[in-house]
C-alpha positions as CSV (number, residue, x, y, z in Angstrom):
1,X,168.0,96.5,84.0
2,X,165.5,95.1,86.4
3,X,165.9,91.3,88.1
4,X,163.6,88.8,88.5
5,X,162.8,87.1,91.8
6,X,160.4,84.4,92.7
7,X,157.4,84.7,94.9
8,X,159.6,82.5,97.1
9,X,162.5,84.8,97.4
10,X,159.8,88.2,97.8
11,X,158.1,85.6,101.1
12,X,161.4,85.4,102.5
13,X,162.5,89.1,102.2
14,X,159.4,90.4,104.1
15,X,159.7,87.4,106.7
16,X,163.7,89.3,107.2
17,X,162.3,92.6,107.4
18,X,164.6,93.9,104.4
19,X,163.7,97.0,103.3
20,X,162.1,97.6,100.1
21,X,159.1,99.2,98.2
22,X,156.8,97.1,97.2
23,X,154.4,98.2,94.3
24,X,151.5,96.9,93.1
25,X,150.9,97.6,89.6
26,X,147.8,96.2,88.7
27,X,144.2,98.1,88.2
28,X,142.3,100.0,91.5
29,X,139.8,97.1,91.3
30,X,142.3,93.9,91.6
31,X,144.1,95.6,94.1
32,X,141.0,96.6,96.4
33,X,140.1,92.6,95.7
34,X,143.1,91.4,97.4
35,X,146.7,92.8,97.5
36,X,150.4,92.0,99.7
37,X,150.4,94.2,103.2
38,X,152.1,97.4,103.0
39,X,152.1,97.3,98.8
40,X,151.5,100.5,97.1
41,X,149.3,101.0,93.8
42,X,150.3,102.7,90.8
43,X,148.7,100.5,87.9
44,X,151.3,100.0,85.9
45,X,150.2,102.3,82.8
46,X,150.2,105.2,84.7
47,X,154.1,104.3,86.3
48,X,155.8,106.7,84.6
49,X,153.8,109.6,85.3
50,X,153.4,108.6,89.1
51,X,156.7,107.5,90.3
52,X,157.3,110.1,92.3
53,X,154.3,108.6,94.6
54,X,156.8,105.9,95.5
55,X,158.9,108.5,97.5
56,X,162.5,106.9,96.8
57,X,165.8,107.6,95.5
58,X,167.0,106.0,92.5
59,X,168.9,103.9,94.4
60,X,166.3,102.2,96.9
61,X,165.0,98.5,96.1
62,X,161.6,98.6,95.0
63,X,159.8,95.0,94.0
64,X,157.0,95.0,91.6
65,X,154.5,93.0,91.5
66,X,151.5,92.4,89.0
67,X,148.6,89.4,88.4
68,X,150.7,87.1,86.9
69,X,154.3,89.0,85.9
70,X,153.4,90.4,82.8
71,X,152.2,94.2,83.8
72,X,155.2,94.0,86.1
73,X,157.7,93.4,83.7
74,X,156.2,97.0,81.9
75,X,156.1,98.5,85.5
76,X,159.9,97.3,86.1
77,X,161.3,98.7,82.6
78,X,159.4,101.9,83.1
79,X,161.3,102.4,86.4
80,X,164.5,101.6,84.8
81,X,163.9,104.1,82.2
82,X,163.4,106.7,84.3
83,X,166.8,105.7,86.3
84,X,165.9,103.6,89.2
85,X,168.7,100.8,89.6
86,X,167.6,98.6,91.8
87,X,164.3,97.2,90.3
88,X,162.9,93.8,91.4
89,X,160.4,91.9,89.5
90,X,158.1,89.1,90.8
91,X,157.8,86.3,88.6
92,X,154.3,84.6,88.6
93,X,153.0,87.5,90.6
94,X,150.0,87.3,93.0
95,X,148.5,84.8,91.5
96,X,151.3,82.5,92.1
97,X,152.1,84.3,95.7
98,X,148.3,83.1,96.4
99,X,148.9,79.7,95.2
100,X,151.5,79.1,97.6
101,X,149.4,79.8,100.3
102,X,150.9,83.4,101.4
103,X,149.2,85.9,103.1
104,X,147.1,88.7,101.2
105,X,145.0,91.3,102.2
106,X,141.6,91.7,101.5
């Protein structure tokens, strides 16, 4: 099962340094408009048959991040199912990241 997490909570885990993935999960053309430093893209329909891209254990925290949380949530139970634990999902995604005034890249 995945967790949900504000936008807040994701702002104050990269202002710590935590260690995480962060994947994007939205379409080549949203992300190359504007996406979080250091994300990685794998739209979220094609999750399943590139997770390997991400490069982690099953165990490693990886947050996922979509438009507006609904992509994400698909991302999120696609990693689950394929036995990653520890599975954040961004609630309101970068939309709502933006509207808070956060950084994006561009």
């Amino acid at each position: 099962m995945y967790k949900n997490i504000t936008v807040k909570e994701l702002k104050e885990k990269i202002d710590k340094r935590e260690k995480f993935i962060l994947l994007g999960v939205r379409t080549d053309m949203e992300y190359f408009d504007f996406h979080l430093k250091n994300s990685i893209l794998i739209p979220h329909y094609v999750v399943e048959e590139r997770h390997e891209e991400l490069k982690a254990d099953k165990d490693d925290e990886i947050v996922v991040i979509c438009r507006i949380g609904n992509r994400s949530v698909i991302a999120a139970e696609s990693l689950v199912n394929l036995g990653y634990k520890n599975i954040l999902n961004v609630i309101g995604g970068i939309i709502e990241w933006k509207s808070e005034g956060y950084p994006v890249e561009e």
